[in-house]
C-alpha positions as CSV (number, residue, x, y, z in Angstrom):
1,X,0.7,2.1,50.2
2,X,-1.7,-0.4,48.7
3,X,-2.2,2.1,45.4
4,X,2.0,2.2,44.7
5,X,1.9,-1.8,45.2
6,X,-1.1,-1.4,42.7
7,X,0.9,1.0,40.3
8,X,4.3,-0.7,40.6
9,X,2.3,-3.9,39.7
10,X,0.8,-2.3,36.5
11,X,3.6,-0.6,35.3
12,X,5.8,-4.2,35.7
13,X,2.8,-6.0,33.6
14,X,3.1,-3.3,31.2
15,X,6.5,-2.7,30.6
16,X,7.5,-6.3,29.2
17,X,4.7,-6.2,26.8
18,X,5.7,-2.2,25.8
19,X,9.1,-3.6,25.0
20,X,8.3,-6.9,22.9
21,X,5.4,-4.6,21.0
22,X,8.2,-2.1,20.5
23,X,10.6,-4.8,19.0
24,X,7.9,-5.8,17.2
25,X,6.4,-3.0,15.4
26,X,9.7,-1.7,14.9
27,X,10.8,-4.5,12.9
28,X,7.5,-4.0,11.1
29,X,8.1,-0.4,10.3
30,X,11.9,-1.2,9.1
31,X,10.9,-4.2,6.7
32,X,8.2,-1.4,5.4
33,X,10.8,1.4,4.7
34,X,13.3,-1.5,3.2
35,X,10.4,-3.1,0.9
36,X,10.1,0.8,-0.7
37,X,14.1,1.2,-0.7
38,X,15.5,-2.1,-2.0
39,X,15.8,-1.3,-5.5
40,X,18.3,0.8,-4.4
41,X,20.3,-2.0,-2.6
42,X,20.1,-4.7,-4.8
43,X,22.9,-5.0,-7.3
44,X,25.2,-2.7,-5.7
45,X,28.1,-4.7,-4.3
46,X,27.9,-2.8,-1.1
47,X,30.2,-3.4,1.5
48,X,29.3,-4.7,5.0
49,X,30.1,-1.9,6.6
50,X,27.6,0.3,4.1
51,X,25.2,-2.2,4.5
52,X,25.4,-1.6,8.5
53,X,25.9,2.5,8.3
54,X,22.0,2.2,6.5
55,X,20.5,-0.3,8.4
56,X,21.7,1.3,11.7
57,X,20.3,4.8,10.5
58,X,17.2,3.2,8.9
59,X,15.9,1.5,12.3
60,X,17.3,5.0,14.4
61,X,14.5,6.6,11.5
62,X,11.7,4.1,11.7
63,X,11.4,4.9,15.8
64,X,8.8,7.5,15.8
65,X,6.6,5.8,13.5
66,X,7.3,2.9,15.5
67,X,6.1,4.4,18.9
68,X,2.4,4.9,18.2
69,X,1.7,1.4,17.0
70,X,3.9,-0.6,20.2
71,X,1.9,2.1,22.3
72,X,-1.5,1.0,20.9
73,X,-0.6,-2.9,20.8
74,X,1.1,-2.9,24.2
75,X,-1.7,-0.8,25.9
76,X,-4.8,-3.0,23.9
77,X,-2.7,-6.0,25.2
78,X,-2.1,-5.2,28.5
79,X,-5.8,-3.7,29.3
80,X,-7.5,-7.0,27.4
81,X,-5.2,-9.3,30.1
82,X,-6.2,-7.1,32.8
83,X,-9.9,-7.9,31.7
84,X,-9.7,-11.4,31.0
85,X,-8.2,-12.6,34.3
86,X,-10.9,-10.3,36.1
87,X,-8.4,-7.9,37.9
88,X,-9.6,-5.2,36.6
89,X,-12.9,-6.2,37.8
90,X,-11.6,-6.9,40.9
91,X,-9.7,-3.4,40.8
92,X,-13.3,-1.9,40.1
93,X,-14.5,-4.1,43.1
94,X,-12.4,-2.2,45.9
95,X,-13.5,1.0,44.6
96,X,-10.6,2.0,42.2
97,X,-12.1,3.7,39.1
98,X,-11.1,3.0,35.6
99,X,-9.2,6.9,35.6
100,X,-7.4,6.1,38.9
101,X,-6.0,2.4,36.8
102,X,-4.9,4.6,34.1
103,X,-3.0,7.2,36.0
104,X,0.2,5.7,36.1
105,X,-0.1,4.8,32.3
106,X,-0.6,7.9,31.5
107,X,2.2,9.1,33.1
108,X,4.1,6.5,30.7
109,X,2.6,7.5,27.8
110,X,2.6,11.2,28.6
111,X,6.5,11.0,28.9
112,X,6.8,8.5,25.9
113,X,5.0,11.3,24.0
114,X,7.7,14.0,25.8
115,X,10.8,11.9,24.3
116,X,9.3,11.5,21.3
117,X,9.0,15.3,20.6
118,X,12.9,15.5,21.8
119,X,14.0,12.8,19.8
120,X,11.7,14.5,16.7
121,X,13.6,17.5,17.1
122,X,17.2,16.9,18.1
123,X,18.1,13.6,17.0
124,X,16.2,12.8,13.7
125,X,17.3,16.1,11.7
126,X,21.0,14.2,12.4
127,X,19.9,10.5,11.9
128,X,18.0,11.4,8.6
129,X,20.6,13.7,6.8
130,X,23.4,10.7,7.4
131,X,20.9,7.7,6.1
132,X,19.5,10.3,2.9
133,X,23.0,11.3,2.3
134,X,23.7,7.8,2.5
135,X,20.7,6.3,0.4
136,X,21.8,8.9,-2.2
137,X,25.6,7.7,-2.0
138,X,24.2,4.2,-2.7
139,X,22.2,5.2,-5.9
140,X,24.9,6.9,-7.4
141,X,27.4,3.9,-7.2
142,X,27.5,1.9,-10.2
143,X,26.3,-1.3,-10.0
144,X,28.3,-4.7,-9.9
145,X,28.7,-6.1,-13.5
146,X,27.1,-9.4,-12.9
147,X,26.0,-10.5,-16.6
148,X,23.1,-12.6,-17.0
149,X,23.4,-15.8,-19.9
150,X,21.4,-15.6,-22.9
151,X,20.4,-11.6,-22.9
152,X,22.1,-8.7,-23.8
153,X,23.5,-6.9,-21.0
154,X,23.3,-3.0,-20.6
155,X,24.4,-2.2,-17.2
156,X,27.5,-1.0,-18.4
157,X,27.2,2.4,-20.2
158,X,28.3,2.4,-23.8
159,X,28.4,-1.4,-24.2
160,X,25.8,-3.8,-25.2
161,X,27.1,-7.3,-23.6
162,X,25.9,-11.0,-24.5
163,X,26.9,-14.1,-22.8
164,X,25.3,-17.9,-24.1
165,X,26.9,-19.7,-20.7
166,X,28.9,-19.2,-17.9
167,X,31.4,-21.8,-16.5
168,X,31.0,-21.0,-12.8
169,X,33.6,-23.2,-11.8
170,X,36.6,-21.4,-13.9
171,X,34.4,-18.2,-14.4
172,X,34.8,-18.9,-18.2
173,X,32.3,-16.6,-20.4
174,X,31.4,-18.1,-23.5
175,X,30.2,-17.4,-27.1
176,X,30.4,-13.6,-26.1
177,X,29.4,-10.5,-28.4
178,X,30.3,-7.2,-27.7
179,X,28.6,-3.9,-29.3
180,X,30.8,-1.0,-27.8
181,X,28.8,2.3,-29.1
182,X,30.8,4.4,-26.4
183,X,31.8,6.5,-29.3
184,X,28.1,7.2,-31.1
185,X,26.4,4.6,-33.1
186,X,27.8,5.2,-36.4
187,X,31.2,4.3,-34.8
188,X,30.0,1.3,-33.2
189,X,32.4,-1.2,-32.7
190,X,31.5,-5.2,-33.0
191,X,33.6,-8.1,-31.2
192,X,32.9,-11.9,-31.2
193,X,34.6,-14.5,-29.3
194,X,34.7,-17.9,-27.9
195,X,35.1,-17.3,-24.9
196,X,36.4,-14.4,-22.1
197,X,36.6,-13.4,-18.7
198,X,35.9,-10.5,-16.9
199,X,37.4,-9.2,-13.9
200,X,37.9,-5.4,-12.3
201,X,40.8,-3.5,-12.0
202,X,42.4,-3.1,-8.9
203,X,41.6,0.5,-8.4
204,X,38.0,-0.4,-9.6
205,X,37.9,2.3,-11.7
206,X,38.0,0.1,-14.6
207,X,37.3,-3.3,-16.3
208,X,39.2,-5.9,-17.6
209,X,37.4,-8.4,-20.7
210,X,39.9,-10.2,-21.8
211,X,38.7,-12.1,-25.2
212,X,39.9,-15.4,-26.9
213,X,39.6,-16.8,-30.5
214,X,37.5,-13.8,-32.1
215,X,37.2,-11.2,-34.8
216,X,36.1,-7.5,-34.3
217,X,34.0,-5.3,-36.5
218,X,35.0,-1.3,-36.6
219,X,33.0,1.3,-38.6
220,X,35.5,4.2,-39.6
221,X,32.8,6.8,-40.3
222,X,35.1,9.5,-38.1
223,X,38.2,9.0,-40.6
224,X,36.2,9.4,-44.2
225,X,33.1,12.0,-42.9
226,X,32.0,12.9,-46.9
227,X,32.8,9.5,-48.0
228,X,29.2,7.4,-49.0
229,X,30.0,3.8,-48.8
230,X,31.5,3.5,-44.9
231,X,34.7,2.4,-44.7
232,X,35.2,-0.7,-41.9
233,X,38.2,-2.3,-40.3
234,X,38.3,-6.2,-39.6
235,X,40.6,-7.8,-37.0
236,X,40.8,-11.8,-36.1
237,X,42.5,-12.7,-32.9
238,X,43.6,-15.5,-30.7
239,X,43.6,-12.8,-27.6
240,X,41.9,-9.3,-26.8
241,X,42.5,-7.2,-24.1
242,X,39.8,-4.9,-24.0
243,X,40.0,-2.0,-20.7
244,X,36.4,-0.7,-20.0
245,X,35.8,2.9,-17.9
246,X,33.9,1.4,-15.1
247,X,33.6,3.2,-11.3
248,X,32.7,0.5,-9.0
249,X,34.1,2.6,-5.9
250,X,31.2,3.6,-3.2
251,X,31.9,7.6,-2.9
252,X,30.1,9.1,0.3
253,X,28.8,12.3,-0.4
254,X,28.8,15.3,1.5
255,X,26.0,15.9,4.2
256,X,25.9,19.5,3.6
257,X,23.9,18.1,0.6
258,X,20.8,16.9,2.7
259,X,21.8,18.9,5.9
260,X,20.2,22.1,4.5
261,X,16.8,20.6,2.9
262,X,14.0,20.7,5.5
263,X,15.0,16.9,7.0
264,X,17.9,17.9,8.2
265,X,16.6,20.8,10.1
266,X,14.8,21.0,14.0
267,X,12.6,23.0,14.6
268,X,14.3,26.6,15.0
269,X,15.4,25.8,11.6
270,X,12.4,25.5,10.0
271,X,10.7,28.6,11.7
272,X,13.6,30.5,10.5
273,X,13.2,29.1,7.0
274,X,10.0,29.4,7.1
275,X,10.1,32.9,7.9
276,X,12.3,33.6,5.9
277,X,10.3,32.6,2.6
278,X,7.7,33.9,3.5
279,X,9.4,37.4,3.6
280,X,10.3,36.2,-0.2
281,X,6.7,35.6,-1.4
282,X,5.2,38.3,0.9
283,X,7.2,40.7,-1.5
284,X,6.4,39.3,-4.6
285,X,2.8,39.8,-3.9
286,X,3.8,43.6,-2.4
287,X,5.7,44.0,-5.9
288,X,2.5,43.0,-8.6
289,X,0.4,45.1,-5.8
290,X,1.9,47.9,-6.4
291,X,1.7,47.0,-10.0
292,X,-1.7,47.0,-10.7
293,X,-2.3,49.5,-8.3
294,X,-0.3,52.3,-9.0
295,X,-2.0,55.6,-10.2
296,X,0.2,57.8,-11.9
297,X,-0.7,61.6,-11.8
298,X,-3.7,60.6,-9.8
299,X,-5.1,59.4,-12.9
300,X,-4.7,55.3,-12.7
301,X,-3.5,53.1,-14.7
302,X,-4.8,54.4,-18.2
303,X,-2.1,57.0,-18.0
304,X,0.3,54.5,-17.8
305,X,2.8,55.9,-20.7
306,X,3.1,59.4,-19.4
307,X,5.7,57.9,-16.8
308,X,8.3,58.4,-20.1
309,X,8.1,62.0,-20.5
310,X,7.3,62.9,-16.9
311,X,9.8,62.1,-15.2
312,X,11.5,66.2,-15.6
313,X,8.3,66.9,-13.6
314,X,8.6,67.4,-9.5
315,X,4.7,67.8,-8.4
316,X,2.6,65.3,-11.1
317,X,-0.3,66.4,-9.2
318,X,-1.0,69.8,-10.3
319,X,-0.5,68.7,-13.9
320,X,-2.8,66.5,-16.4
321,X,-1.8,64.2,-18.6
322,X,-4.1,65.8,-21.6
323,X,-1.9,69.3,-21.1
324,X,1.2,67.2,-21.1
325,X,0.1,65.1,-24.2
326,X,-0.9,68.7,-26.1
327,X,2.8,70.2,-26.0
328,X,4.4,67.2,-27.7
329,X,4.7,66.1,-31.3
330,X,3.2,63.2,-33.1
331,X,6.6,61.7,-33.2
332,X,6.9,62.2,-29.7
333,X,4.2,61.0,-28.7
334,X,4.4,58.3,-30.5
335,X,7.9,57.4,-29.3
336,X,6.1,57.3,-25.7
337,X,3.5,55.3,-26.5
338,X,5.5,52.8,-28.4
339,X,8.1,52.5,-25.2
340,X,4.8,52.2,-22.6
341,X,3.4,49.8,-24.7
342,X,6.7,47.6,-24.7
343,X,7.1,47.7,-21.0
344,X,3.5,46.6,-20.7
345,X,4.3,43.6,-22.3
346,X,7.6,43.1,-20.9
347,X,5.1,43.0,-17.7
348,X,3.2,41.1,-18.9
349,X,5.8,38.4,-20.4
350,X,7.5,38.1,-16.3
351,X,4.2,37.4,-15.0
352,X,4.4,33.6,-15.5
353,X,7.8,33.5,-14.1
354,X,6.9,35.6,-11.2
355,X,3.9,33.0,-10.5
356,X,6.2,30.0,-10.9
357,X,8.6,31.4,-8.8
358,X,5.8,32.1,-5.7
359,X,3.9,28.9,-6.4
360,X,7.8,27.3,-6.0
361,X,8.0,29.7,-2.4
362,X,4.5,28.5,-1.3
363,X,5.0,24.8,-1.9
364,X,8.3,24.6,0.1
365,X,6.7,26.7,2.8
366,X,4.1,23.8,3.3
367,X,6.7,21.0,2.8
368,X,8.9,23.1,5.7
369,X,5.5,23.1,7.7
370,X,4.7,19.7,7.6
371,X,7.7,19.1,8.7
372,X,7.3,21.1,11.5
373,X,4.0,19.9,12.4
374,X,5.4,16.5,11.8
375,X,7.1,16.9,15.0
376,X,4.1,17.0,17.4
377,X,1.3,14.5,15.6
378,X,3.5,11.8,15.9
379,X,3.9,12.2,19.7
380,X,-0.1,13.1,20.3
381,X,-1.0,10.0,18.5
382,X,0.6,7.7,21.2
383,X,-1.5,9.6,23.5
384,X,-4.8,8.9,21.3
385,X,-3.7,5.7,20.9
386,X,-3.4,4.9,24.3
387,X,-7.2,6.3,25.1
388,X,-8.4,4.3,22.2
389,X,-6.6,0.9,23.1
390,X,-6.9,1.2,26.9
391,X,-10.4,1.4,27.3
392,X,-11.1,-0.9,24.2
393,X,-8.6,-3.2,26.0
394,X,-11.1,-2.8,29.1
395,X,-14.3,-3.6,27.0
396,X,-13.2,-6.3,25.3
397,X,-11.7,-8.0,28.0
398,X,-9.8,-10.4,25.8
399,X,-5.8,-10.6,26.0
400,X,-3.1,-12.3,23.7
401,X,-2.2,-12.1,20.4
402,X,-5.0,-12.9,18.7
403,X,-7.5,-11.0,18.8
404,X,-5.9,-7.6,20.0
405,X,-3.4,-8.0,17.6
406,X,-6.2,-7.8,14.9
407,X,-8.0,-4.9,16.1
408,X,-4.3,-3.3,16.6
409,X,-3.8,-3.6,12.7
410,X,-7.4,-2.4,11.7
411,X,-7.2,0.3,13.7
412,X,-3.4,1.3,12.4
413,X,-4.4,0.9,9.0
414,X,-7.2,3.5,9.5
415,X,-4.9,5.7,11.4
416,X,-2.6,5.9,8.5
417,X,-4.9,6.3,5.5
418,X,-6.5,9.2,6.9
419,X,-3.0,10.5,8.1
420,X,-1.4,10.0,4.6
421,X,-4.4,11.8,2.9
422,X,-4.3,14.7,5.0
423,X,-0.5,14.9,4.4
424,X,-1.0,14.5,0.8
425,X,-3.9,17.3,0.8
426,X,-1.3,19.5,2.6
427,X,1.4,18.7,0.3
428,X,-0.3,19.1,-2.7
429,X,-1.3,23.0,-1.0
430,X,-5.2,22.0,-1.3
431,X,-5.6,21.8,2.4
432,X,-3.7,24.4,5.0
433,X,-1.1,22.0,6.9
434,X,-2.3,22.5,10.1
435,X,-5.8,20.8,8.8
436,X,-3.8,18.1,6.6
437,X,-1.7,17.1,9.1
438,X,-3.7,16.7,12.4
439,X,-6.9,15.1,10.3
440,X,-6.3,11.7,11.9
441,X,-6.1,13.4,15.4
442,X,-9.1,15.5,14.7
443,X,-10.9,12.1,13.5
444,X,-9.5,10.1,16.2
445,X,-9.3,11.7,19.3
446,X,-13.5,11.8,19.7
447,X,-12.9,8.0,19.4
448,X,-10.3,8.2,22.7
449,X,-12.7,9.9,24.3
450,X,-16.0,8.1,24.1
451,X,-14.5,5.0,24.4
452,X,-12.6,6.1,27.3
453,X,-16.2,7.5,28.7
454,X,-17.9,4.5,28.5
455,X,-15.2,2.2,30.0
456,X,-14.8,4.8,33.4
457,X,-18.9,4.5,33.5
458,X,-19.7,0.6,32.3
459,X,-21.6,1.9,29.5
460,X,-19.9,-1.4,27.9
461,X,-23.7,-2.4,26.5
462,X,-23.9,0.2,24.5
463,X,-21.1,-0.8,22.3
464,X,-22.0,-3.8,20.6
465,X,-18.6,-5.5,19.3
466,X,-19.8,-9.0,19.1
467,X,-19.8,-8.3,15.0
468,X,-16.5,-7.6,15.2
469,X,-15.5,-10.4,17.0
470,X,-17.5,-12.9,15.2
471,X,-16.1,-11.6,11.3
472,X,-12.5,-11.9,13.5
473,X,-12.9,-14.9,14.5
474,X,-14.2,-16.6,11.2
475,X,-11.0,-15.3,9.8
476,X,-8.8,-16.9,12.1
477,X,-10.5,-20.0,12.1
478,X,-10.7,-20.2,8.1
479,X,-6.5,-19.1,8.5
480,X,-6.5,-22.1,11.2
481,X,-8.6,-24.6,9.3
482,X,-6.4,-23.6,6.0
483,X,-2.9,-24.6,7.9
484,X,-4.7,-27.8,9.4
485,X,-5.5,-29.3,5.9
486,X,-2.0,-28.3,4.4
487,X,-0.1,-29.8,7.0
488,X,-2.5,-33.0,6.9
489,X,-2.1,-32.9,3.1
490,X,2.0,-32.6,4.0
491,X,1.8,-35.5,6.4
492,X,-0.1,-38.0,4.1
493,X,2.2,-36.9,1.3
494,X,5.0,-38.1,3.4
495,X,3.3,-41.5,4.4
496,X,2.6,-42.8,1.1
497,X,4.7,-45.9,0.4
498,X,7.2,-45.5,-2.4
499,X,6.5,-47.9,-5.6
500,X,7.8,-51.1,-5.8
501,X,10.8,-51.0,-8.4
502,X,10.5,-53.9,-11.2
């Protein structure tokens, strides 16, 4: 009875902190995909409802990369409060090992891990074809024509745009020029105004300038092609209605277009594709096998060009290809020779293309396998997280924000540079994908462990971490000190007396 008291009282100190490291690290994780993404966003004239489709998918995405870091924060946390306010010691105390404390954690994380596999393999293939079909929706929309004063404009294809100042109370554009060069540049097409306004069509499939007090310049190179001296047409105007192609609609694509790339596929899919390429390759290499293998008449390859005139015969065995080469011609033998020998270089002119083509097969294999793979080291690393930042949590026995939070970060930051150069030695086929992609489990999960071994056994001596914590806590006092002397620098800069006016 006392040890569920014990276990419902852990699991209710843990479960706040899970959920407010979870918020936390999520929000992290979104910013980081929206930092790499926002060129994409900016400039678009995207409607609200756009705007919430990809920030809706784009937080659904971020929530396995999410879980390992709230599981490592929330565990380091939760473990360092347990060992600052001496329960854990007192835990210790009544004769409940470190293991025993753990147990009901990892259950947790062991289910956490469990979810994350389902949610890997069920719901991401769905969530990421909608946001990639939608982030690819998004880029091909043309941008909103917003045109900057004092530089040419190009955002609008075939027309070079410049604007001195905009009114922005009557949206006036003035001392405007115009280079349309939508018809080649030899047939470009000069205009010079006042002033103008801009404004979209109702369908927005088009644009409206509208142009006031200007002349226009118009090379006629298309009517007179032979003539030397290019004729040119001038027009003054008090008004100009000039109608510009321009597609500001938003035009969601289909999903079929992502659905069938390897993001958009669980994980019978990609063994079936994977399979299935392989097939491809495995005869490719069964194919230039038998090329450079086959023996004709028994005699190898140097008898290559008696395949042209042998053909009549049933048994090639009995015969040799001297005795076949004695009752032909010159001519004849000539012709065969000549016809081997283009073959042999037809061969020879396919290999490259035959290579490309299985280099192509190999690389998408890997890409399909990291995918794959992708499924699982996500969910392991919450569980080496959790050995790694429980039994830290134990040793270090210091809770918060502060100081947790840091060693959170560092050890994140090593997690993920080892992780993204394994996935880029897979990727790039140096390193087989099973070794690419579990490198930071293979380089972590020793850490889990003799941590984990010298927290059960209070082998804390051996681990010296007051380095660490001193070089940490320099840092946040130099960070502390620092905001001290700007906001006394603030203050005083607000308490100086104003000058007497004369």
């Amino acid at each position: 009875m006392r040890i569920k008291r014990l276990y419902t009282f852990l699991i209710e100190s843990y479960i706040g902190t899970f959920l407010a490291a979870f918020l936390v690290c999520l929000f992290f994780v979104l910013m980081l995909f929206l930092w790499q993404r926002i060129d994409d966003l900016i400039g678009k004239g995207l409607e609200f409802s756009v705007l919430f489709k990809f920030f809706f998918y784009a937080v659904l995405s971020s929530v396995p990369m999410a879980m390992p870091m709230t599981i490592l924060v929330s565990s380091l946390i939760t473990f360092g409060n347990l060992g600052e306010k001496l329960e854990l010691l007192a835990m210790k105390a009544a004769g409940i090992s470190l293991f025993r404390i753990m147990r009901p954690f990892i259950v947790f994380v062991s289910l956490v891990s469990i979810g994350e596999v389902v949610y890997s393999n069920y719901a991401m293939p769905a969530i990421q074809t909608k946001l990639w079909t939608l982030l690819l929706s998004i880029k091909q929309k043309s941008p909103e024509v917003e045109i900057p004063e004092g530089v040419f404009y190009q955002g609008i294809d075939g027309y070079n745009i410049y604007v001195r100042e905009k009114d922005p109370d009557t949206k006036l554009l003035r001392d405007i020029m115009i280079y349309d060069i939508s018809k080649g540049f030899e047939n470009a097409v000069v205009m010079a105004a006042d002033s103008g306004r801009l404004k979209s069509a109702s369908d927005k499939k088009s644009l409206l300038m509208s142009l006031y007090s200007g002349e226009s310049f118009e090379n006629l190179k298309n009517q007179v092609s032979n003539a030397k001296a290019v004729p040119y047409r001038r027009e003054s105007f008090s008004k100009k209605d000039i109608l510009i192609e321009f597609d500001a609609n938003f035009d969601m694509l289909d999903e079929s277009v992502m659905s069938n790339r390897y993001l958009g596929k669980d994980l019978k899919a990609l063994t079936v594709d994977i399979d299935s390429m392989q097939a491809h390759a495995d005869s490719i290499d069964e194919a230039n096998r038998k090329l450079y293998n086959h023996h004709y008449f028994d005699r190898g390859l140097l008898s290559i060009k008696n395949l042209y005139y042998a053909d009549s015969i049933k048994d090639y065995t009995i015969y040799s290809y001297q005795s076949l080469w004695n009752k032909m011609d010159p001519a004849q033998v000539q012709d065969r020779i000549n016809r081997a020998e283009r073959q042999v270089k037809r061969m020879k002119m396919d290999q490259p293309f035959i290579y490309s083509a299985k280099e192509a097969d190999i690389k998408r294999i890997f890409r399909y396998d990291i995918e794959r793979h992708r499924k699982f080291t996500l969910a392991f690393a919450c569980v080496i997280f959790f050995f790694i930042a429980a039994p830290l949590g134990a040793i270090i026995r210091k809770g918060g924000l502060g100081f947790p939070a840091v060693i959170s970060v560092i050890l994140f930051l090593v997690y993920y540079i080892i992780d993204n150069s394994g996935y880029k030695m897979a990727r790039e086929v140096v390193w087989p994908v099973w070794q690419g992609i579990w490198l930071s489990s293979f380089v972590l999960f020793p850490l889990g462990i003799v941590l984990t071994y010298k927290a059960a056994t209070d082998q804390v001596d051996s681990i010296d971490f007051s380095a660490i914590k001193n070089w940490v806590n320099k840092i946040v006092q130099f960070f502390k000190s620092k905001s001290r002397k700007q906001s006394s620098e603030r203050e005083g800069s607000n308490n100086i007396p104003s000058s007497p006016q004369s």
